[in-house]
N, C-alpha and C positions, 0 to 999 in steps of 0.2 A: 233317651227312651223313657217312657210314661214308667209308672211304678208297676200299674197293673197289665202292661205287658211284659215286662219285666219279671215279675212271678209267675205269669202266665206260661213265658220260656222254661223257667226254673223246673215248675211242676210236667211240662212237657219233656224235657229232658233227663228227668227222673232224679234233680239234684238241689240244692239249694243256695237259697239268696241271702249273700252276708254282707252285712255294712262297713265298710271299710271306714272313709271316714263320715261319721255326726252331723258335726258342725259347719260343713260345707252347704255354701247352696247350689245347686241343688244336693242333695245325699247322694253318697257317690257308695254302690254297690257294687256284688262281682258276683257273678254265678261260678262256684264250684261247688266238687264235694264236699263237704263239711269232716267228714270220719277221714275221707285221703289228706285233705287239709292240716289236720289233727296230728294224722300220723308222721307225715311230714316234719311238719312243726318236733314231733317228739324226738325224732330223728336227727335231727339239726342242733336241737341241744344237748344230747348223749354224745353227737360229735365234738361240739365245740366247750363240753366237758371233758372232754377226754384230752383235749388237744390244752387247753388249761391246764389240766395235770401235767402232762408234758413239760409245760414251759416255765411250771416251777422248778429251780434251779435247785440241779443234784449238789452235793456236798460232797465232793472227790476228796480222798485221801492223800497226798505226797509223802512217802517217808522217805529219810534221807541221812544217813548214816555221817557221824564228826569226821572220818577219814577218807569221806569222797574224793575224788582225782577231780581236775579243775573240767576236764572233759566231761565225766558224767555228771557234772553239776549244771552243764550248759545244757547238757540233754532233759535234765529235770526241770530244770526253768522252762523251756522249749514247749515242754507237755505241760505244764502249768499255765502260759501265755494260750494255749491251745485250750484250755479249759477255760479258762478265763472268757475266751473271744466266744466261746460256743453259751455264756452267762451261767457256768455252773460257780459256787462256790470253790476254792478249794484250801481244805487245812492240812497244813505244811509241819508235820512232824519228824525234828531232830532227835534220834535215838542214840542216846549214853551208853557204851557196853562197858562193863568191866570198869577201870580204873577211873574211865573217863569222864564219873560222877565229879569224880574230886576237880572238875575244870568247866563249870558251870559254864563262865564267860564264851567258854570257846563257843558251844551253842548257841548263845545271846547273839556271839557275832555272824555266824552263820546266817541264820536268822535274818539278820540284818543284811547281809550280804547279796540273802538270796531276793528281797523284798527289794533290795538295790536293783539289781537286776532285771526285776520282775517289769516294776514304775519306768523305767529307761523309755519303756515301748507302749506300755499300757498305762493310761492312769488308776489305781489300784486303792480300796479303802481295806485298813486294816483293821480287821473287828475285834477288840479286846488287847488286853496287854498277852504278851507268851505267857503261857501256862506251864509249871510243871505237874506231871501227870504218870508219879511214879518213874520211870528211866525215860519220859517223853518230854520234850520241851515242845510245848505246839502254840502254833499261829493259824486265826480263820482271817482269809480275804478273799476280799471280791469285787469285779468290774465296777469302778464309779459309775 
């Protein structure tokens, strides 16, 4: 279509003539509304803002006590692989009560233990060395 019936539609239809691509030959335009166009447009990126946010990954908590039974410990891993698979972070805090500052290791091996477990099914990157953090010995990891 010529240029000048082209705008001729535009202004008959009460909307306008936007160039889509330049550098083509011929110039390739589109009649729409320009302000619905716009809107659109604004709308599209408020979503696919929002959905970015989303899929930055959460930073889940595990805490997990030095005298857990070998059963609630499978069930903790269980919801950690489940976290993992959904791409949240998650840090894995061993809590010391009472005596059981004096037995540092044991947490260490915990720790170890549960990250054993974890790698089995998942391959897992462990971010930092265990930290302690007052009565907490904690570990951040997350989905390779």
């Amino acid at each position: 279509m010529s240029s000048k019936d082209a705008q001729a539609l535009a202004r008959e239809q009460g909307v306008d003539l936007v160039e889509i691509a330049a550098n083509a030959d011929p110039p390739v335009v589109k009649i729409i509304d320009w302000g619905k166009y716009q809107y659109q447009k604004m709308k599209e990126e408020a979503k696919n803002r929002k959905k970015a946010r989303e899929k930055q990954s959460e930073l889940k908590t595990m805490k997990i006590g030095l005298k857990i039974s070998d059963n609630d410990l499978n069930i903790k891993v269980r919801k950690i692989k489940s976290f993992l698979e959904d791409g949240d972070r998650v840090k894995i805090m061993v809590i010391f009560r009472g005596r059981e500052m004096a037995h540092k290791e044991l947490g260490q091996a915990m720790i170890d233990k549960i990250t054993e477990r974890i790698s089995e099914e998942t391959e897992i990157v462990v971010e930092g060395k265990p930290q302690f953090a007052g009565r907490n010995l904690s570990i951040s990891v997350r989905k390779k």
